[in-house]
matplotlib code that plots the C-alpha trace (Angstrom):
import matplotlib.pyplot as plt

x = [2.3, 0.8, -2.3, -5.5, -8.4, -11.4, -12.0, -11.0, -10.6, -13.2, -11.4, -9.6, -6.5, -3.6, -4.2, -1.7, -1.7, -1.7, 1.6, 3.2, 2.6, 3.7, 6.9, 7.2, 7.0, 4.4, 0.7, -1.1, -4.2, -2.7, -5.2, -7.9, -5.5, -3.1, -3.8, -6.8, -10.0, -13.4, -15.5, -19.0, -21.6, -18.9, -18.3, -14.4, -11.4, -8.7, -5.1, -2.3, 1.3, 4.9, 7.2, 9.6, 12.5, 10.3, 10.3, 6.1, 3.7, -0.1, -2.4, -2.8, -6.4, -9.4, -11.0, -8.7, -7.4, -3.6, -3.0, 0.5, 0.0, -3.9, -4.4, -1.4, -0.8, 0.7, 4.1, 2.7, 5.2, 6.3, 8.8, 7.0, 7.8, 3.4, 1.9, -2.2, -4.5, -8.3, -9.4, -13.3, -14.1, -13.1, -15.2, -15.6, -13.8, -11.8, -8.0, -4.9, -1.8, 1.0, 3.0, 5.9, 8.9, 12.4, 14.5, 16.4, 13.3, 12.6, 8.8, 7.8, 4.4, 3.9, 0.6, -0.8, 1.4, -2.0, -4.6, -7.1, -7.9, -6.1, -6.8, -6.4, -2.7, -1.1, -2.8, -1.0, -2.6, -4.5, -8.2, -10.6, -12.8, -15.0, -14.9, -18.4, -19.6, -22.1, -20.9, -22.7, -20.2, -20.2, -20.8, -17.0, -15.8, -16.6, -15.8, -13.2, -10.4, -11.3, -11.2, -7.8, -6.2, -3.5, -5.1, -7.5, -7.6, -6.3, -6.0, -5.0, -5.9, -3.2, -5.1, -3.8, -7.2, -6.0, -5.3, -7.7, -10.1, -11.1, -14.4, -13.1, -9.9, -11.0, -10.2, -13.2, -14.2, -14.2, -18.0, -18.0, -14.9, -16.4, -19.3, -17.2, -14.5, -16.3, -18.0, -15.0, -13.1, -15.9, -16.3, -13.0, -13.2, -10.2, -10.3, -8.8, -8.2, -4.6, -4.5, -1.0, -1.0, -3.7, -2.4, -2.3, 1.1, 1.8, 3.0, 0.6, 3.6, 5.3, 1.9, 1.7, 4.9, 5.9, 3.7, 2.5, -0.6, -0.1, -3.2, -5.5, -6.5, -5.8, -8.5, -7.9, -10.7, -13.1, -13.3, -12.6, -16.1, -16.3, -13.1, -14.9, -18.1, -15.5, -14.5, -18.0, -19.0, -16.5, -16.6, -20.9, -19.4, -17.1, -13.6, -11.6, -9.5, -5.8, -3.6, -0.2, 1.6, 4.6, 6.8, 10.1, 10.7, 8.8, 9.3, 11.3, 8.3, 8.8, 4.8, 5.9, 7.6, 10.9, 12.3, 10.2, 10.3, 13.4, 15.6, 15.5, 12.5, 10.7, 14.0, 17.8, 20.2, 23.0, 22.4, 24.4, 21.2, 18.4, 18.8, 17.9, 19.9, 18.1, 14.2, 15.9, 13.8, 13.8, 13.8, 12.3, 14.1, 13.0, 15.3, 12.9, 10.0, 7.8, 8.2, 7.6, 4.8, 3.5, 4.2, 2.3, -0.7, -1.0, -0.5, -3.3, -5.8, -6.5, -6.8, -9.5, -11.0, -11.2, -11.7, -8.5, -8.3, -4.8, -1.3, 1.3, 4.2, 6.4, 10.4, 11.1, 14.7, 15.1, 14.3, 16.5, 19.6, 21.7, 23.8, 20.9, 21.8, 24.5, 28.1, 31.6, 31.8, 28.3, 26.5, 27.1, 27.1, 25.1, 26.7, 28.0, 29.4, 26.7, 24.4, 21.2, 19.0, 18.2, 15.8, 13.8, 14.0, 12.4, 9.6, 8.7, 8.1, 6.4, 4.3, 3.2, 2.6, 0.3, -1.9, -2.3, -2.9, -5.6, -6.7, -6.8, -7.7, -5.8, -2.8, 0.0, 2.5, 6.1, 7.4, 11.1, 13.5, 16.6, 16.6, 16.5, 15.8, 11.7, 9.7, 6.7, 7.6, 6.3, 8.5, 9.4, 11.0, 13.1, 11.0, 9.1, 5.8, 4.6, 1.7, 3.1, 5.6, 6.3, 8.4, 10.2, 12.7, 9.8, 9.0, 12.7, 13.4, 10.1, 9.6, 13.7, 12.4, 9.4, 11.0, 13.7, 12.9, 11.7, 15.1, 16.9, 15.0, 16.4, 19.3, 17.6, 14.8, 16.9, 15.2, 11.8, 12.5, 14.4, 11.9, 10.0, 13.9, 12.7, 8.9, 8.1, 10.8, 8.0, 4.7, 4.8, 2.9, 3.7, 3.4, 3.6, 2.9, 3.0, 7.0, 7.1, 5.3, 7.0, 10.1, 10.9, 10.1, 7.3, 3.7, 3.3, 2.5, 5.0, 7.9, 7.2, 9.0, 8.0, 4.9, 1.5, -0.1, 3.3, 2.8, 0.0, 0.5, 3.1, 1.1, -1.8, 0.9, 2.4, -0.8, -1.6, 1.5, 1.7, -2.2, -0.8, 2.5, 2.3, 1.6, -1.1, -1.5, -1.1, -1.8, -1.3, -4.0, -4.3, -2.7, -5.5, -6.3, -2.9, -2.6, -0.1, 1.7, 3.6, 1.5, 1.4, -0.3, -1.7, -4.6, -6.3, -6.4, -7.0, -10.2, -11.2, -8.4, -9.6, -12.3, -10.6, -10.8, -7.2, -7.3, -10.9, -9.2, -6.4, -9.3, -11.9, -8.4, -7.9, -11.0, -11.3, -7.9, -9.6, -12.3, -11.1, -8.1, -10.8, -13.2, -10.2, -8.8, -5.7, -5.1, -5.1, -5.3, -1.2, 0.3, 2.5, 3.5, 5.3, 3.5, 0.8, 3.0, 5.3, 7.2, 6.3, 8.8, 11.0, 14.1, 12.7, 14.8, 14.9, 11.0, 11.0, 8.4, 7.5, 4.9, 3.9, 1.2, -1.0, -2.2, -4.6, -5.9, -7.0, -10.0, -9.1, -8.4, -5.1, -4.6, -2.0, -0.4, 1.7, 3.0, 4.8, 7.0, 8.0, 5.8, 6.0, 2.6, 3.9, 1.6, 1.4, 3.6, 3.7, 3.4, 2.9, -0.3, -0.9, -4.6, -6.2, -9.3, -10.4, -8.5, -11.0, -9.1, -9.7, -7.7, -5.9, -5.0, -4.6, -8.5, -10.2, -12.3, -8.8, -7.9, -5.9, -5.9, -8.1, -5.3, -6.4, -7.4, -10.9, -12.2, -10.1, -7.6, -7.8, -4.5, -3.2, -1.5, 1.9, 3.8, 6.1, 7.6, 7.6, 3.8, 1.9, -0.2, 0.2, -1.3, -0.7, -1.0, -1.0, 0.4, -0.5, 2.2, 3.2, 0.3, -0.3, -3.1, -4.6, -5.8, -7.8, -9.2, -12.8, -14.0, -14.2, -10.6, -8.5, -5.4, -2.8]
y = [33.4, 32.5, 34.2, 31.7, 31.9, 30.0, 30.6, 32.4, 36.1, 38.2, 41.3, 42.5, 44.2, 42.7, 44.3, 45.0, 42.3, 39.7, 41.5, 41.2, 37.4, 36.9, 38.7, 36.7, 33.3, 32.3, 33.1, 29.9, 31.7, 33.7, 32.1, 35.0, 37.5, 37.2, 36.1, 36.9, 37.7, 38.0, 41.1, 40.5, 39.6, 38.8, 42.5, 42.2, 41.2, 42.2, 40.9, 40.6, 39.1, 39.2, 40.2, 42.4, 42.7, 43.4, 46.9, 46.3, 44.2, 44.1, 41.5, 39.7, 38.0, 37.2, 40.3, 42.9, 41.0, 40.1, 43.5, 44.3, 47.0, 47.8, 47.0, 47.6, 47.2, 49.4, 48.2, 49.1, 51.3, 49.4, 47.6, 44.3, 44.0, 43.2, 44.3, 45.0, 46.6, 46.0, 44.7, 45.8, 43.9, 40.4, 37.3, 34.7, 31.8, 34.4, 33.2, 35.4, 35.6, 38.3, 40.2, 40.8, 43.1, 42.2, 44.8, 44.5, 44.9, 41.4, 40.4, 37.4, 35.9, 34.1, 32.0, 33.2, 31.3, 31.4, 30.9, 28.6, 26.9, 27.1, 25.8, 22.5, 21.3, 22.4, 25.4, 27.8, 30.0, 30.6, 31.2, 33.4, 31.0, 30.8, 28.1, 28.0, 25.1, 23.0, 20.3, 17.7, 15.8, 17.4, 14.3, 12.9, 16.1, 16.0, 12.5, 12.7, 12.9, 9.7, 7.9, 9.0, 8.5, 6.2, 3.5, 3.4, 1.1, 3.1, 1.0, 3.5, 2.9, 5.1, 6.4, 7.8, 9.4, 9.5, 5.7, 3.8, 3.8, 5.4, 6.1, 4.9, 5.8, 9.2, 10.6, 9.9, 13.0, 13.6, 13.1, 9.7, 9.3, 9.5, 7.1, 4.5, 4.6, 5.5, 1.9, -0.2, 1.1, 0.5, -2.5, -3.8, -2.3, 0.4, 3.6, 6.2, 7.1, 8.7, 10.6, 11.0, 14.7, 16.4, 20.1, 21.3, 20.2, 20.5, 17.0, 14.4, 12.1, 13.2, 11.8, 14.9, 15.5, 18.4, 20.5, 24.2, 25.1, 24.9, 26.6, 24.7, 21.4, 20.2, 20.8, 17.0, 15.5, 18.7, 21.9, 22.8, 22.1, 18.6, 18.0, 18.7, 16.6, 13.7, 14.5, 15.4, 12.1, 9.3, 11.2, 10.0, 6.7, 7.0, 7.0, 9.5, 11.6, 12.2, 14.5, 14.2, 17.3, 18.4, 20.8, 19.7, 20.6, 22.4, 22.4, 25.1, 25.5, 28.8, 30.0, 28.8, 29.9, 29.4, 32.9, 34.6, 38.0, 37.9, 36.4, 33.4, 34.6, 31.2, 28.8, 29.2, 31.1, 28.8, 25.8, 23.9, 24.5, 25.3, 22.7, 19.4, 17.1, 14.0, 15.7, 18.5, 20.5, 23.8, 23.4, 25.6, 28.7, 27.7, 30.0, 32.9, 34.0, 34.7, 31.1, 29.5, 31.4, 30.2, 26.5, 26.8, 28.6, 25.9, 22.9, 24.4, 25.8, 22.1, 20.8, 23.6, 24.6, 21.2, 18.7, 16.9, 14.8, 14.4, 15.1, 12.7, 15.0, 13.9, 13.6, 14.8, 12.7, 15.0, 18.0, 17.2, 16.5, 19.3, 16.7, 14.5, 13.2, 15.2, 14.4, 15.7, 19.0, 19.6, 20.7, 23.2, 22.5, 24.3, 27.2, 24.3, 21.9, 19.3, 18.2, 18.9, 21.3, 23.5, 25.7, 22.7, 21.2, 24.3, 24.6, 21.0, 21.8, 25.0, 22.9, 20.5, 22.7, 24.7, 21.7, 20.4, 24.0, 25.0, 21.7, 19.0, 15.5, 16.1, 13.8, 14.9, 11.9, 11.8, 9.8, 9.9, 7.0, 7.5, 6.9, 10.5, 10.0, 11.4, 12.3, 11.3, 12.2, 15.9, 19.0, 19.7, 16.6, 16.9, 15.3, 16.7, 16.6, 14.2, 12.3, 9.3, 8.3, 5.7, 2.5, 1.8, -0.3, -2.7, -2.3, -2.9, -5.6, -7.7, -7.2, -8.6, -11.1, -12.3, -12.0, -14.7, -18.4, -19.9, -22.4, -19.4, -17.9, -20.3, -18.2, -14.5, -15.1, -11.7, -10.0, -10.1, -10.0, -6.9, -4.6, -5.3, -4.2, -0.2, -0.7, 1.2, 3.6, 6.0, 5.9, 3.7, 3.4, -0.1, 1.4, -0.9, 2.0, 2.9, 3.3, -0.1, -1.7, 1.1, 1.5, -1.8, -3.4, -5.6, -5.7, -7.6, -10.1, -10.5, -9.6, -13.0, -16.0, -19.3, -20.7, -19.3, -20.9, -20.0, -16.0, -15.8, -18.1, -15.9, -12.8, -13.9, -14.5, -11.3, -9.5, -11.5, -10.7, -7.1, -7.0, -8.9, -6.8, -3.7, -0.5, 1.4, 0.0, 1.3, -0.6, 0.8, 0.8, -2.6, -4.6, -5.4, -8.2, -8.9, -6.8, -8.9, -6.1, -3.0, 0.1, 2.2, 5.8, 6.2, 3.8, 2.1, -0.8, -4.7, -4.0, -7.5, -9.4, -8.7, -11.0, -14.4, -16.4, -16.4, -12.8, -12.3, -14.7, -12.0, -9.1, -11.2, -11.8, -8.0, -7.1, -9.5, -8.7, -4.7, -5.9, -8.4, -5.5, -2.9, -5.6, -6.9, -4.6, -6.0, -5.7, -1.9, -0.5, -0.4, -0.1, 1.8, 0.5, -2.4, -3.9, -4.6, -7.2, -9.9, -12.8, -16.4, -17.7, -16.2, -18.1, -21.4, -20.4, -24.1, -24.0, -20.4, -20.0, -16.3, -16.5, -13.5, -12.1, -9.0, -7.5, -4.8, -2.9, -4.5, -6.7, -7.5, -11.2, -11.4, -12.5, -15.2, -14.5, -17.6, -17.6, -20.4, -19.1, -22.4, -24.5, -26.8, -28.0, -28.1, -30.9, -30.2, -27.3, -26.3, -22.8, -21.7, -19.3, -17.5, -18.7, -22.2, -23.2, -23.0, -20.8, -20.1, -19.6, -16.4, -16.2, -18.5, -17.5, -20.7, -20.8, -22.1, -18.8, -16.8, -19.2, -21.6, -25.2, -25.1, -27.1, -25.5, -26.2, -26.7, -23.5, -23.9, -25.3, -26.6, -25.1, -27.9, -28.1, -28.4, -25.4, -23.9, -20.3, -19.6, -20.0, -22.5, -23.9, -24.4, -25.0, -28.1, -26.3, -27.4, -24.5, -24.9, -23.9, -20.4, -19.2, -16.6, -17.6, -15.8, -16.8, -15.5, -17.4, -17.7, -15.2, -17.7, -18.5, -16.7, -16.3, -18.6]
z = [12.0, 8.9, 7.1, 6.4, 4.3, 4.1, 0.9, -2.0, -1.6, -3.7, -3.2, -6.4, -4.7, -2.9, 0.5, 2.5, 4.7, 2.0, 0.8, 3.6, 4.6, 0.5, 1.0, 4.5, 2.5, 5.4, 3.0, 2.5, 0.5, -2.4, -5.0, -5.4, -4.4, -7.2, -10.8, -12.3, -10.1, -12.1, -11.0, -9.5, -12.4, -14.9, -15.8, -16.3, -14.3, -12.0, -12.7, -10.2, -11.0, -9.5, -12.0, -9.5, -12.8, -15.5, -17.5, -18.2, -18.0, -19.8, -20.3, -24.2, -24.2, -26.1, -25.5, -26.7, -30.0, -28.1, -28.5, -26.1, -24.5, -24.6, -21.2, -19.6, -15.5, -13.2, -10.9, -7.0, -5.8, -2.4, -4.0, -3.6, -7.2, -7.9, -11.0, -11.2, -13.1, -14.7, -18.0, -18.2, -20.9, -20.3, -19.4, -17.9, -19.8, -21.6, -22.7, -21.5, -21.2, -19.3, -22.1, -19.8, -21.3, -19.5, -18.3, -21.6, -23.8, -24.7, -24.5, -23.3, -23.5, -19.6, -18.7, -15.5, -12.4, -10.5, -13.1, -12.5, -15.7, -18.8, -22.2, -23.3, -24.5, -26.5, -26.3, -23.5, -22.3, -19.2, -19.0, -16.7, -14.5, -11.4, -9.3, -8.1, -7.1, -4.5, -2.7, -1.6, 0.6, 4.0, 6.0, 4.7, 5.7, 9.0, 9.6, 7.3, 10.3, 12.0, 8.6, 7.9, 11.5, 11.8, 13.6, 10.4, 7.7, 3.9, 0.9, -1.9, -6.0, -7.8, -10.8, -14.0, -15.5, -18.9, -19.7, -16.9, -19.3, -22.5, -24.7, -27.9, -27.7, -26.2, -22.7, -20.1, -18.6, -14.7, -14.5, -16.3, -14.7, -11.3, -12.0, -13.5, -11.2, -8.0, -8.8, -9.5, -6.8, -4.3, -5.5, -4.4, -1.4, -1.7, 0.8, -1.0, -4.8, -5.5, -8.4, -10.8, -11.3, -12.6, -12.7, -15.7, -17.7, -21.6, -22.0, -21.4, -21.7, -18.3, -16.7, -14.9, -13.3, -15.0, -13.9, -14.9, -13.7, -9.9, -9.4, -12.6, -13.1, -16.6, -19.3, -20.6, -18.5, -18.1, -16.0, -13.0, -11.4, -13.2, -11.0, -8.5, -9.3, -9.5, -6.1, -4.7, -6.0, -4.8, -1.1, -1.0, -2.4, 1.0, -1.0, 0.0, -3.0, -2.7, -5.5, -6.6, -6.3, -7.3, -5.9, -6.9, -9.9, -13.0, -16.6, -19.2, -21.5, -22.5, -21.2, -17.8, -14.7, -16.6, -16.2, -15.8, -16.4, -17.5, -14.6, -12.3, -10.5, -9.2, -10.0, -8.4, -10.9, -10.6, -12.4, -9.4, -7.7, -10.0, -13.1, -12.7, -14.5, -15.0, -15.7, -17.6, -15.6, -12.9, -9.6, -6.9, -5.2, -1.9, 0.0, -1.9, 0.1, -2.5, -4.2, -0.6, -0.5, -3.9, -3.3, 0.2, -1.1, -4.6, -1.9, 0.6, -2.7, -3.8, -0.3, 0.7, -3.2, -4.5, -1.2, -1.8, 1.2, 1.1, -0.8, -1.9, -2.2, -5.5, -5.3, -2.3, -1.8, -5.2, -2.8, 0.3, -0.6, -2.9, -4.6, -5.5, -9.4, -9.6, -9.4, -7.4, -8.6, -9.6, -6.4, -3.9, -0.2, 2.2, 4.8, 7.0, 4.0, 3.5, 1.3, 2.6, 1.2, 4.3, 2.7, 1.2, 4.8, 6.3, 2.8, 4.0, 7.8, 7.2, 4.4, 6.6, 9.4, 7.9, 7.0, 9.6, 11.7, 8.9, 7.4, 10.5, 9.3, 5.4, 4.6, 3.3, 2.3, 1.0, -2.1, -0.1, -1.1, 1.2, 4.7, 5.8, 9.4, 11.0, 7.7, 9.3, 12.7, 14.2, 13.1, 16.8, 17.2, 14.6, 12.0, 8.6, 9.7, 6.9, 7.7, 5.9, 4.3, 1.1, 2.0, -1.0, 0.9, 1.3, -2.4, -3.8, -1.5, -1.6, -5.5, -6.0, -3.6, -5.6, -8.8, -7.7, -9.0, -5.8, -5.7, -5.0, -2.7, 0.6, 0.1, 0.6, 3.4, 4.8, 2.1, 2.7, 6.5, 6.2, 6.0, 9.7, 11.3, 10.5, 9.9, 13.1, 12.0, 10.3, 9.4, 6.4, 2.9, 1.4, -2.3, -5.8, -8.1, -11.7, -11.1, -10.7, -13.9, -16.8, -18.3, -19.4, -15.9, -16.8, -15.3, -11.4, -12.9, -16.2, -13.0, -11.2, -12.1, -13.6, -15.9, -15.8, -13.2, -10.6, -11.9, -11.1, -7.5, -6.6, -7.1, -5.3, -2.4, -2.6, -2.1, 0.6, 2.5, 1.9, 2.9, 5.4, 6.8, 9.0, 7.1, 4.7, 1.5, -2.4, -5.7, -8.9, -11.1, -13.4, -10.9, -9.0, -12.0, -13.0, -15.7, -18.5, -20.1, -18.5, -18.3, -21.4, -20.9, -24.5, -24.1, -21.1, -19.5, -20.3, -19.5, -21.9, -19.5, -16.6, -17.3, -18.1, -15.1, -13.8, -13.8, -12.2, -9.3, -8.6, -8.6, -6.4, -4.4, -3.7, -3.0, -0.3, 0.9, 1.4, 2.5, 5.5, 6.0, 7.1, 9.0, 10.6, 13.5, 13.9, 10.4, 10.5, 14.1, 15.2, 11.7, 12.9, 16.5, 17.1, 19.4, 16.6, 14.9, 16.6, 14.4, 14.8, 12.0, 9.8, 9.7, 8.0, 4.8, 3.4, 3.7, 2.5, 4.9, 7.4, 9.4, 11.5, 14.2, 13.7, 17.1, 17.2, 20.6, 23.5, 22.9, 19.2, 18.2, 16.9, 12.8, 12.2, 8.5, 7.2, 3.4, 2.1, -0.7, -2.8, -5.2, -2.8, -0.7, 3.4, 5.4, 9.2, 9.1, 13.1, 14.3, 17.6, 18.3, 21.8, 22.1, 22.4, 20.3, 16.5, 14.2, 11.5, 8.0, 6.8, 3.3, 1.3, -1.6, -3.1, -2.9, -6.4, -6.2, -7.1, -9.7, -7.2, -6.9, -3.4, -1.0, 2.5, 5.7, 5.4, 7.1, 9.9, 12.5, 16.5, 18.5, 20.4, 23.1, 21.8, 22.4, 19.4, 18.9, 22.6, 22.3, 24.8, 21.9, 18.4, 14.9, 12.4, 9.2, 5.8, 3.6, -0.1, -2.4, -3.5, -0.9, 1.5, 4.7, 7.0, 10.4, 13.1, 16.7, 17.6, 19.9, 22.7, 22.8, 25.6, 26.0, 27.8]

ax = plt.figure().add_subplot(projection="3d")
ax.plot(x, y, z, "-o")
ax.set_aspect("equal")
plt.show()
């Protein structure tokens, strides 16, 4: 059993209850009950922390000059380790911190683990807030299930707030954030907005991922109820709002969970388990019931407080397996000698569990790069219980793919293939994120091989194929004009480039691509069935051509997707098509509108009756070069 909240609790003390689901690791709701609670009409505060090993504890603020020890807490005397006690004369927007003395006598100066706002970096310390606030956005809400089911269409802009775009050369805030954004990403036609973290963090250059403030949104962009402005707004737009959060791992800053009061309180001890070697940072005690309790109550506080629609869980490979970046000798197996993390496993299944008992309709979505078998399939199968799950398979294989100088690429038509042997496997996000265009790799575009006019040509063509193949969609912000250079998170966006006409071709590209994805059922409906998508050619390697069928429910017209992979134009290419009649052209993204030379099919092409493919009709196609194209029959047509 698990204890659920609606909203955040206004009682000052930890009731007894609350203690006991916390000590359980099963609360979901501990924001309100510990950490800092503001008195009715602003007249003071009530502080709660877990510091089970220290020797005292008081709270340093604003109010009573920093002074250690003026207004000291009391240790509860159930052994639950809490500390509470009242500071009448603090305020709202007041800065604290804990002034925790270790058992040896050291003080430490800790930021509140369940504040929820802090001041702005580099400033530490955690503030007193209210997160009152009138939302406006009940009808998403209550539709907000059926727009997030899996037979719907989600095309997902991965933000980073700091660097989309700037006000000379200063952050946006999250109100003219929201207006901005909310109308470019309507305006081509995306679903969702994914956020890179936006809990509070010291260095801006981690973009997020190491996190302190599990419980406060970063001051970089606003407070917390401009955050929720942002999100207010862009669900009336209809664009649903999805966070990055991470519980993998958390920095060493001294303010932060880092030992905590004094000991390994939120991280593992041995640094086998509880260092991570290639962040340099902490990772999570999950076999702790306190910390599980924690992680559960920050990933549930920004779903209910805040409206988040969904979750994109960071790094969770990083949480599964024990010997993850670490070599022979460096781990420790688990009680039967492997290298899975048990206790993570079981954090994950009671994580996603909880969401979807208290919060039906939210996403929660896993960045996991191995092939750890059901992370999208339910719990009591034997599954995680993600909603989704990243395909970075697809990503690695189909960006090697496109980077290969189309000569070569006769000789890896496997590769692109691959991906549609396990695409049923999970519930799939096809992702090109900001991992993908940083660190030295290159923008989308600067990645693809050849002169101008064939980078671009093969990008169009990539888009159109993974708009194309089974599974949700996810474009990093910037590539949706071809950004030139690699993403650089001091700074925005080429905001100049994306005007010049080659550029403005890739952007009127994807926003048709969203926009025919949703209209399109069969586009969307069986993502994640295989008996939405069937092959009609993939094994013309000399051609380096794959040409596939989208199937939607019963009733839906079927979407014929043919991309032709070389620079070279094919005249009458044949492919087989299960309907008779006129197969409008829906997308080519050779057309002159997306900067391409216009070679098509002139709106669209009669079946014949020449069978091909196993099919009793076919199409005489020409394919334009480095292309992607799209087809769909006329309503009239029925099948053979």
């Amino acid at each position: 059993m698990q204890h659920t909240a609606a909203t955040l609790s206004t009682d000052a003390a930890l009731a007894q209850h609350d203690l006991h689901y916390f000590r359980e690791g099963t609360h979901t709701a501990l924001a309100g009950r510990l950490g800092a609670t503001l008195r009715p009409g602003g007249q003071g505060a009530h502080f709660v922390v877990w510091a089970p090993n220290a020797s005292a504890v008081s709270v340093i603020g604003e109010w009573n000059g920093w002074q250690a020890g003026a207004e000291p807490l009391a240790r509860r005397e159930d052994g639950s380790g809490i500390w509470e006690g009242e500071a009448p004369a603090a305020r709202h927007g007041q800065s604290y911190k804990y002034r925790i003395v270790t058992a040896t006598g050291q003080p430490l100066d800790k930021a509140d683990p369940y504040a929820l706002a802090a001041e702005l970096p580099p400033a530490t310390a955690s503030r007193l807030w209210s997160l009152e606030f009138d939302w406006s956005d009940a009808g998403w809400m209550s539709g907000r299930g059926e727009r997030q089911a899996a037979d719907a269409p989600m095309s997902i802009y991965e933000v980073h707030p700091g660097s989309w775009r700037r006000d000379d050369g200063q952050f946006l805030g999250w109100r003219a954030l929201a207006q901005a954004l909310g109308d470019h990403v309507q305006a081509m036609g995306f679903t969702h907005v994914e956020l890179m973290p936006v809990t509070e963090h010291p260095f801006y250059g981690s973009w997020g991922y190491q996190t302190t403030g599990y419980f406060a949104p970063t001051a970089r962009y606003g407070t917390p109820q401009d955050l929720k402005f942002f999100i207010d707004h862009l669900h009336q737009l209809g664009i649903g709002v999805i966070l990055d959060w991470v519980p993998s791992h958390f920095p060493t800053d001294a303010h932060g969970l880092q030992a905590f009061d004094g000991t390994h309180l939120y991280e593992h001890a041995d640094p086998r388990q509880g260092f991570h070697p290639e962040w340099n940072s902490s990772i999570f005690n999950y076999g702790r019931n306190e910390v599980r309790s924690f992680l559960l109550s920050s990933a549930l506080f920004w779903l209910r407080e805040y409206h988040f629609d969904g979750l994109r869980v960071d790094a969770v490979a990083s949480m599964l397996y024990l010997d993850y970046a670490r070599k022979h000798g460096e781990w420790i197996p688990n009680q039967f000698g492997g290298r899975e993390n048990l206790e993570a496993v079981h954090f994950l299944r009671t994580l996603n569990a909880a969401v979807a008992r208290e919060l039906p309709g939210a996403l929660v979505i896993a960045e996991e790069s191995t092939a750890w078998p059901g992370v999208s399939h339910p719990a009591d199968e034997g599954g995680l219980g993600f909603s989704m799950k990243w395909n970075m398979g697809w990503m690695h294989d189909t960006l090697k793919y496109f980077g290969l100088d189309p000569v070569y690429r006769k000789h890896h038509q496997g590769q692109l293939s691959f991906s549609l042997v396990y695409a049923f496997h999970e519930r799939f996000v096809l992702p090109l994120s900001h991992d993908e265009v940083v660190y030295g790799k290159g923008s989308l575009l600067g990645r693809m091989p050849g002169d101008a006019w064939r980078k671009f040509a093969n990008l169009r063509a990539l888009f159109g194929f993974m708009w194309g193949h089974p599974g949700k969609k996810l474009l990093f912000m910037g590539g949706e004009f071809g950004q030139g250079r690699e993403w650089a998170h001091e700074g925005e966006l080429d905001w100049a480039q994306s005007r010049e006409p080659s550029h403005a071709g890739v952007a009127k590209l994807v926003g048709d691509l969203n926009r025919l994805y949703r209209a399109e059922p069969a586009l969307h409906r069986l993502d994640f069935a295989s008996e939405g998508f069937a092959w009609v050619a993939q094994d013309d390697s000399q051609a380096s051509v794959f040409a596939f069928l989208r199937k939607g429910a019963d009733g839906d017209p079927p979407v014929l997707v043919v991309s032709n992979l070389t620079p070279v134009p094919r005249y009458g290419y044949r492919l087989g098509v299960p309907l008779p009649g006129l197969w409008q052209e829906l997308l080519n993204t050779d057309a002159q509108d997306y900067g391409g030379a216009g070679l098509g099919n002139y709106g669209g092409v009669h079946a014949s009756d020449e069978g091909a493919h196993g099919h009793a009709h076919s199409l005489a196609l020409t394919l334009p070069p480095l292309s992607t194209l799209m087809f769909r029959p006329e309503p009239d047509a029925h099948a053979d």
